[in-house]
One Martini backbone bead per residue (centre of mass of N, CA, C, O) as a GRO file, in nm:
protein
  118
    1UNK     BB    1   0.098   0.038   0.021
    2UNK     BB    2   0.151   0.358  -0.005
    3UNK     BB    3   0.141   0.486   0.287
    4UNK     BB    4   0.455   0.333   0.364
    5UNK     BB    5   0.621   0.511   0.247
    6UNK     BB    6   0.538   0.768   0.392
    7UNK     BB    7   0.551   0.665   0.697
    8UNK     BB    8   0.855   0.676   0.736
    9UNK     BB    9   0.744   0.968   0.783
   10UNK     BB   10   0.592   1.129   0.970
   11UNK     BB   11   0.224   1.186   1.049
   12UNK     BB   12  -0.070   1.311   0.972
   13UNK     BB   13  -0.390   1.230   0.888
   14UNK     BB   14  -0.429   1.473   0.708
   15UNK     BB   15  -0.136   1.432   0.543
   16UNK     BB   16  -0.285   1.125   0.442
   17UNK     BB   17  -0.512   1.208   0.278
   18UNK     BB   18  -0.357   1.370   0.064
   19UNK     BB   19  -0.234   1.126  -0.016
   20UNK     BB   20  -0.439   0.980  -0.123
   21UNK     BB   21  -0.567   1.092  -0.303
   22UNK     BB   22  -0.327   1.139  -0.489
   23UNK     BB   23  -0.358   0.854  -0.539
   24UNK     BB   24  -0.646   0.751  -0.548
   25UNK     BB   25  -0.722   0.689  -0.234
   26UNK     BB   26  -1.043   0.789  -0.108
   27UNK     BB   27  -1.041   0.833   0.165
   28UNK     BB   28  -1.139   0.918   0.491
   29UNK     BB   29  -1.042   1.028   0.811
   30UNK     BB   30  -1.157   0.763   0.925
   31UNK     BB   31  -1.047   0.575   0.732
   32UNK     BB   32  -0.743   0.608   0.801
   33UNK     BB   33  -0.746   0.629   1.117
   34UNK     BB   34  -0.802   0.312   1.135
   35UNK     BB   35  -0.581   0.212   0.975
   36UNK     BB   36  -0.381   0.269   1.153
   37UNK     BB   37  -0.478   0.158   1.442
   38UNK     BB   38  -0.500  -0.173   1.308
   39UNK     BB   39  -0.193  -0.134   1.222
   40UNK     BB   40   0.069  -0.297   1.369
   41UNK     BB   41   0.310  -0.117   1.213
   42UNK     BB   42   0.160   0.116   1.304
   43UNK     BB   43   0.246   0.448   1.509
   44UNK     BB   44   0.263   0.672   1.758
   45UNK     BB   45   0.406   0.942   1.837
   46UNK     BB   46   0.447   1.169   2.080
   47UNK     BB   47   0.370   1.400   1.872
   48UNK     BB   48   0.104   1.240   1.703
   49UNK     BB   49   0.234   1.089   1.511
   50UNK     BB   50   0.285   0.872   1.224
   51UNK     BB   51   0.419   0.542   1.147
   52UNK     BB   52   0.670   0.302   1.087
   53UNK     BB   53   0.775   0.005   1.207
   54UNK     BB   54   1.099  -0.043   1.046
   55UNK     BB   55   1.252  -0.286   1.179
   56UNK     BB   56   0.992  -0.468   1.269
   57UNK     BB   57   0.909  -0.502   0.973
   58UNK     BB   58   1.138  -0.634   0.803
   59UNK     BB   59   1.173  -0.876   1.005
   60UNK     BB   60   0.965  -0.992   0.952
   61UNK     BB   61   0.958  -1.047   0.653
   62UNK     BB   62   1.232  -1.203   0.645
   63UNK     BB   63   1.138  -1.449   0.810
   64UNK     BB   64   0.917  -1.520   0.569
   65UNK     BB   65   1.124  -1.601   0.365
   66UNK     BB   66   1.272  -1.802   0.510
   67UNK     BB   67   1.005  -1.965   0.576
   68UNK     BB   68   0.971  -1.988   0.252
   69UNK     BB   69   1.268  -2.184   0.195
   70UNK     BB   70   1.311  -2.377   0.347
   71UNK     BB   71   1.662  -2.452   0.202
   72UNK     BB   72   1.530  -2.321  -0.073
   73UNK     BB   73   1.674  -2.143  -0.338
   74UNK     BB   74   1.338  -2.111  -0.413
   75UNK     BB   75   1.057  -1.885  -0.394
   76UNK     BB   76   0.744  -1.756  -0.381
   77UNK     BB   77   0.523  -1.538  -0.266
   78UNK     BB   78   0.318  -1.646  -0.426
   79UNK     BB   79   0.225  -1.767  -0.121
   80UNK     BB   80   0.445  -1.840   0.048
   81UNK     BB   81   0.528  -1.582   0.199
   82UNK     BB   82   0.247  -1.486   0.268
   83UNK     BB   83   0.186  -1.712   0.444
   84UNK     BB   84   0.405  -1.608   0.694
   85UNK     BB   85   0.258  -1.401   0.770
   86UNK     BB   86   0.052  -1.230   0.933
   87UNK     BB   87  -0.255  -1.164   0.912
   88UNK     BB   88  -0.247  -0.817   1.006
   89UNK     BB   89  -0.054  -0.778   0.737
   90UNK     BB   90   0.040  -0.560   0.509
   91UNK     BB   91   0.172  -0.660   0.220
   92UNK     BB   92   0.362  -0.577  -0.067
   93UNK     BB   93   0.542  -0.737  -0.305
   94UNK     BB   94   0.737  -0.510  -0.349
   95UNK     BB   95   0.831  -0.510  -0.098
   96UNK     BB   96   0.965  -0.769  -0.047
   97UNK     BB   97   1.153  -0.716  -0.248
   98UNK     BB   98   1.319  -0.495  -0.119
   99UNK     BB   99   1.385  -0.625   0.136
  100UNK     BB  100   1.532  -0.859   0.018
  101UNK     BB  101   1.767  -0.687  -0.127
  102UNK     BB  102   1.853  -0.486   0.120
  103UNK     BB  103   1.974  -0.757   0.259
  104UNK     BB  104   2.211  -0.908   0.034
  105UNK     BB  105   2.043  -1.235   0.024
  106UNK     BB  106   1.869  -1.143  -0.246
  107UNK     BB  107   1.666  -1.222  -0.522
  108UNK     BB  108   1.432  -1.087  -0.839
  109UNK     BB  109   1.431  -1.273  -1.127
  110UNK     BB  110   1.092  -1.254  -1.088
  111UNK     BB  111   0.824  -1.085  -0.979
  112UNK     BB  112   0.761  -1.392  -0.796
  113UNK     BB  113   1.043  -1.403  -0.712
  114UNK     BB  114   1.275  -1.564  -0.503
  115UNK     BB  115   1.631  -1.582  -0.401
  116UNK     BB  116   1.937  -1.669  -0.336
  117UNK     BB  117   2.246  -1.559  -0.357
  118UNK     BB  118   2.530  -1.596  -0.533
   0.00000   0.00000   0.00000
């Protein structure tokens, strides 16, 4: 999802609202605020903005890569991955692809492939 890239510097809900418009994505500011409140990768901090809990969300992707490879040197995003993932959590292919990338430890042969670096 959009949002998640521009989470990585905190945000106001409004300043969310903005962006999701901005991008085709219609939602009104309680649905905004619902979506961060309900994603356990968001946190609010104290200054009351909003942002993506960056190191802990990278180490979920990556165990779910790792368990989706179990010793296997290629596997498929969907569904192996996807499947190791928490069930609340939302993670958009393209973001697996980088985070498994600048990992240093994979790489991403065809668009629905992660595989070990070699």
């Amino acid at each position: 999802m959009i949002l998640y890239e521009y989470l990585k510097n905190p945000k106001t809900i409004d300043q969310l609202v903005t962006i999701a418009y901005e991008n085709k994505l219609y939602w009104n500011r309680e649905q905004i605020e619902l979506f961060v409140r309900l994603d356990p990768t968001i946190m609010q901090n104290e200054a009351g903005l909003w942002t993506v809990k960056k190191d802990e969300r990278q180490q979920i992707i990556l165990a779910a890569i790792e368990q989706a490879l179990q010793g296997r040197p290629l596997t498929k995003i969907d569904p192996d991955v996807f499947a190791q993932l928490p069930a609340d959590m939302i993670v958009p292919q393209r973001e697996i692809i980088d985070v498994a990338i600048s990992s240093g430890k994979y790489e991403s042969p065809r668009e629905n492939l992660l595989r070990v670096k070699r």
